[in-house]
N, C-alpha and C positions, 0 to 999 in steps of 0.2 A: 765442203766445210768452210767455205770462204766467198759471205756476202751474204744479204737475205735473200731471200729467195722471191722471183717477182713474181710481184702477183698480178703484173696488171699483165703479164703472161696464160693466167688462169682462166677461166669458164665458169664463171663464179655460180652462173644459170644452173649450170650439169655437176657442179659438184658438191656434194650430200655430206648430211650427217649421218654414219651409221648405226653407232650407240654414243653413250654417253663419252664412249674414251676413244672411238673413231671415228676420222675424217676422212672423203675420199676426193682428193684433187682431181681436176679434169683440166688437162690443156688440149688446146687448138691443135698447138704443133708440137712436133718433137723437138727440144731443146736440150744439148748435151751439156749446158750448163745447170740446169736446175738436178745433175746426179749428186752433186758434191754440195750442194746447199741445201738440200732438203732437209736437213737434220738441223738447220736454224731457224725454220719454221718456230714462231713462237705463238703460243695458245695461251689466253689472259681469260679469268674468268670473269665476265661480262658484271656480275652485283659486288665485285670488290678493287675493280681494278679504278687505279684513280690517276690521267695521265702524268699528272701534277707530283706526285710522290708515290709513283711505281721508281722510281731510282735509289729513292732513299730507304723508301717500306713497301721494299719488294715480299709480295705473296704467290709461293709457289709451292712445290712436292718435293725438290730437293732436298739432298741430305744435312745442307748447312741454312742459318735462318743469320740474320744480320745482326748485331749485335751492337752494331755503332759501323758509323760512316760518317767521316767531314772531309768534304771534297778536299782532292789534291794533298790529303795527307796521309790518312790510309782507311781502311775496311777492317774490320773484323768479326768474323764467322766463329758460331757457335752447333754445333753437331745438335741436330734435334732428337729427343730421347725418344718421340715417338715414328720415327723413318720407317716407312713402309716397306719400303726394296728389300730383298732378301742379303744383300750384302751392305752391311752396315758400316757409317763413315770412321774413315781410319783414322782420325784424331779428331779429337773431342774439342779442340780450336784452331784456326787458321788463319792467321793475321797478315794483313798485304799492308807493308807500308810504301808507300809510292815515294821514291826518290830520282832525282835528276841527274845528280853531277858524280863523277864514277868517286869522286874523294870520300862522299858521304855513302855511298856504297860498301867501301872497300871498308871504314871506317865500323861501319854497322855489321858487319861482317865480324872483323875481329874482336868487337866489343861484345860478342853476341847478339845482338840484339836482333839479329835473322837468322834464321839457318839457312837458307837459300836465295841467291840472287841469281838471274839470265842476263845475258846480254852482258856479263862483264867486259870493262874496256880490255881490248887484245893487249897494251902495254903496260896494265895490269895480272895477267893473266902468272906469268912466274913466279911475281912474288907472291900472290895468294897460296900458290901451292905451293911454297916452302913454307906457309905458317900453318905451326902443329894444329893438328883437329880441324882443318882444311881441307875438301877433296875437291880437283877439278875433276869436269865432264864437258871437252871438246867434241864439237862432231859438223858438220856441215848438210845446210840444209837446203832452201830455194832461195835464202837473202843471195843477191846480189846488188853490187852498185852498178851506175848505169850513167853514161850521159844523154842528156836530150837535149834537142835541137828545137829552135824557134825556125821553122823554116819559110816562116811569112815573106811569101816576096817582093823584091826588091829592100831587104834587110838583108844585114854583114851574112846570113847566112842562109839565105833563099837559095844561093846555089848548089846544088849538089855535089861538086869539087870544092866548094869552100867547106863543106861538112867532111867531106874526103882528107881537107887537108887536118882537118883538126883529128878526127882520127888517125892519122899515120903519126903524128906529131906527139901523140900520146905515148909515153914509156909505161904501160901498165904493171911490169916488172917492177919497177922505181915506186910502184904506189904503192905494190900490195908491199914492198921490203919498209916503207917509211910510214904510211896510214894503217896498216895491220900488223907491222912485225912479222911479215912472212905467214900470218896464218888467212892465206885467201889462195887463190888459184886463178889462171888467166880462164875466162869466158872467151870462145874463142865463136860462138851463138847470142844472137840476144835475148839471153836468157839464160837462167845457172842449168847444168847439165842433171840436176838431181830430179828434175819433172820424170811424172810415170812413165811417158810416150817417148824419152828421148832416144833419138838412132844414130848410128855414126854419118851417115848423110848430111845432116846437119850441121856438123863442127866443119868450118873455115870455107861455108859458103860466101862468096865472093871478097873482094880484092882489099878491103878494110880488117877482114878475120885473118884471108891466108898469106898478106903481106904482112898487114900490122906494124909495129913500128917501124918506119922507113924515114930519117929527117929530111932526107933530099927530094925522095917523092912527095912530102907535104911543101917543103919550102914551093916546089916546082907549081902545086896546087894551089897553092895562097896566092903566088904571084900570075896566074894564067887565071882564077874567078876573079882577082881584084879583092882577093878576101889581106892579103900585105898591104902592111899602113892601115889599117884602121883599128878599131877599137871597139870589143865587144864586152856585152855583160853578160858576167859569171852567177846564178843564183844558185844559194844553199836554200838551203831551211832551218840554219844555224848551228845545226851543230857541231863540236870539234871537230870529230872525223871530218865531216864536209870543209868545213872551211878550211884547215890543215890538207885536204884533198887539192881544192881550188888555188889553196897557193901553191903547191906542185905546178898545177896547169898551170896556171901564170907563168912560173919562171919554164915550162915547155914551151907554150905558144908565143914566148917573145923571142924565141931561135926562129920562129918561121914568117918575124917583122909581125907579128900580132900582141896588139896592145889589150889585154884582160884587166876588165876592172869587179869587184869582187862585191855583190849586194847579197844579206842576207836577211830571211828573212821567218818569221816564225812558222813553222810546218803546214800550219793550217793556209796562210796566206802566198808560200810559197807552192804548194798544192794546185789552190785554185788560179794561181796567174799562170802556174805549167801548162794548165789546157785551154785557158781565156784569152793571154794576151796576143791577138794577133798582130799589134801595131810594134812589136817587139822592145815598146818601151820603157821594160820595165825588166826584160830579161833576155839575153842571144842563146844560150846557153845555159844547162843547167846539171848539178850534181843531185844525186840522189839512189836512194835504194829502188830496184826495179820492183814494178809491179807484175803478180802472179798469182793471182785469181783462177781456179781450178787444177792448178798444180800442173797444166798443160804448155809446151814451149810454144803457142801459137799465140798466148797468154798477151801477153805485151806486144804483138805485132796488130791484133785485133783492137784490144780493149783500150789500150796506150795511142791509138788511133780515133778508132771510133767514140772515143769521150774526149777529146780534142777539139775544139772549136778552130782552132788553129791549123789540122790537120783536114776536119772533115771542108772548109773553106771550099769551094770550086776550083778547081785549078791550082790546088796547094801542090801538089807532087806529080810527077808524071806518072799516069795509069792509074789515076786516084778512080776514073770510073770502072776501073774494071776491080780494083782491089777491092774498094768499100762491101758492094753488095759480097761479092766473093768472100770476105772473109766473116761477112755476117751467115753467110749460106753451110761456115763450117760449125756452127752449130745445129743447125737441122741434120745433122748427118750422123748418122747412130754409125757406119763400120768404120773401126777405127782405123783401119788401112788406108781407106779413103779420108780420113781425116788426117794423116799423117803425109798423105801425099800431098792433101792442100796447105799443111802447113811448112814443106816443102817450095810450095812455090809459093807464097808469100813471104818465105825466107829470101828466096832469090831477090823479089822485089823490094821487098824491105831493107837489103842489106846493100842495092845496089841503087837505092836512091838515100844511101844512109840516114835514116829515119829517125835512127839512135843507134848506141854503142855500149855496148856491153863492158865494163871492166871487169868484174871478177866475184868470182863465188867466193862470198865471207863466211868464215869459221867460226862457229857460236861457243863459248863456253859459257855454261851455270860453275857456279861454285855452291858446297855443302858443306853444310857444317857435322861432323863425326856425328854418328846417331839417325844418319839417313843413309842408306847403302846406294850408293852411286848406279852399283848393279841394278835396283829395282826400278829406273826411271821406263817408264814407256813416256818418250816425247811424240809432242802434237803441236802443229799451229794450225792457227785460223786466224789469217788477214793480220798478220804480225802478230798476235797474241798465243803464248806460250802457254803449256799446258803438261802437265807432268804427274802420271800417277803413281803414288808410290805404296808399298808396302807397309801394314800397319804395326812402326816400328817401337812409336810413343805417342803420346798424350802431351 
């Protein structure tokens, strides 16, 4: 349920229409990525789709039809009288307003004007639920935050002890007490423990997981790669949590003689220089939420790789040719046993050429407003996007 589904994977030749309401895919190989995105396959009818205002005047068989949309301020869904499905939609409107900053959140909340918001700020999270006809719903799910490394070399952090030292130097305690308010958990894998496949095998493979913070073994590492006395860049994506994150690291890595300077930048642009820039001029380092596409812990070792331009480089990492193909190889591999043992040893390799670093599994809460039973959430994501069905309480 996370990503479209490729098609340029498909056998477009061998795969048929069978009636009007099905389709029959055909791929080459077996792919254990395409089990969890098949369901985002999307079907456009060919005399009305228009590519130019399918966004706006979307036509479809769902139970809600669009009622108004202006970008970046909100959506609003009207429940269609004539809905096919045998289970008919549980409110008769559904309004998304899109907000940024947790003040206008919290704000919208108490004023009514929502009944529900996700992702509330964690340093918001007490006082909402001391205000009457408030309910929280904490729980943890695959967010995790993460650092990544520019490991282009002959840059601050081409060496593998200079990335060693940044990891030991790291108080991940200290983060989640001061960035979350204690509602995270040490990742002690790169990657959050809540994936389907995870084993205890996994947790504090090699010397960055099962030491972890150590100040003297980073100092020792800073000053033995030449990574002491210099000065690297820190990228966000702007947002509080991150930047508030990155100056943590700042005043960490300047105990181990390292100089952090702090560039932020909009999500989108700080995205694509994460996998592009290999001349590392624009970033050493970087904060951000981990990526986890198929809800697999092999997730980020593979995909956080292989869409790196930086990484897939010739000669970026030691054992880059035996890893690359290898870890492309664990998706043609339907038993999951043997899929767990290959991600297994791309754990080892990964952790022991610190590739990236895992901080901690973040605790999500929504807040609701009285008139929605906290009880009837079934939660879902797909690729960061929240999804919550609930019982049909009101109109």
């Amino acid at each position: 349920m996370n990503g479209a589904s490729r098609g340029q994977l498909m056998n477009m030749d061998k795969s048929e229409i069978i009636d009007d309401y099905t389709i029959r895919f055909i791929w080459d190989d077996f792919h254990i990525g395409q089990w969890g995105i098949l369901s985002d396959v999307l079907i456009y009818d060919e005399d009305t789709f228009d590519e130019s205002t399918v966004s706006t005047n979307p036509i479809g068989t769902g139970q809600y039809t669009v009622k108004e949309y202006v970008v970046n301020s909100h959506l609003f869904l009207e429940a269609r009288d004539d809905y096919w499905g045998d289970v008919q939609p549980a409110f008769k409107n559904i309004n998304f307003r899109i907000m940024s900053e947790p003040s206008q959140m919290n704000n919208a909340l108490e004023t009514g004007m929502v009944d529900l918001v996700n992702r509330v700020a964690n340093q918001d999270v007490e006082h909402l639920k001391s205000l009457p006809g408030l309910n929280a719903i904490s729980f943890y799910d695959t967010n995790y935050a993460q650092v990544g490394f520019n490991i282009s070399k002959g840059t601050p952090l081409g060496e593998i002890d200079a990335r060693k030292a940044i990891c030991h130097a790291l108080d991940r305690q200290a983060i989640i007490d001061v960035v979350y308010y204690g509602m995270a958990n040490i990742c002690n894998m790169p990657n959050s423990y809540l994936n389907c496949d995870f084993e205890e095998r996994y947790d504090n493979v090699g010397e960055i997981y099962s030491i972890g913070y150590d100040l003297e073994l980073a100092k020792q590492l800073a000053q033995s790669s030449g990574l002491a006395g210099q000065t690297i860049k820190l990228m966000t994506n702007g947002s509080a949590e991150y930047v508030l994150m990155a100056e943590m690291v700042q005043t960490m890595l300047k105990e181990i003689d390292v100089e952090v300077q702090i560039v932020s930048y909009d999500p989108a642009t700080a995205s694509t220089l994460s996998r592009e820039d290999v001349t590392a001029s624009s970033w050493n380092m970087r904060l951000g939420l981990g990526i986890n596409p198929g809800y697999h812990v092999a997730s980020p070792m593979i995909m956080g790789i292989r869409t790196s331009l930086i990484c897939t480089t010739p000669g970026a990492f030691e054992g880059q040719d035996w890893y690359l193909p290898y870890s492309y190889s664990y998706f043609a591999t339907p038993d999951l046993k043997e899929r767990n043992d290959m991600t297994y040893e791309m754990m080892k390799a990964y952790n022991g050429q610190a590739l990236g670093y895992a901080i901690c599994d973040i605790q999500t809460t929504t807040v609701v407003a009285d008139g929605i039973d906290p009880d009837s959430f079934v939660y879902r994501t797909n690729g960061g996007v929240y999804y919550y069905l609930m019982k049909p309480l009101y109109n």
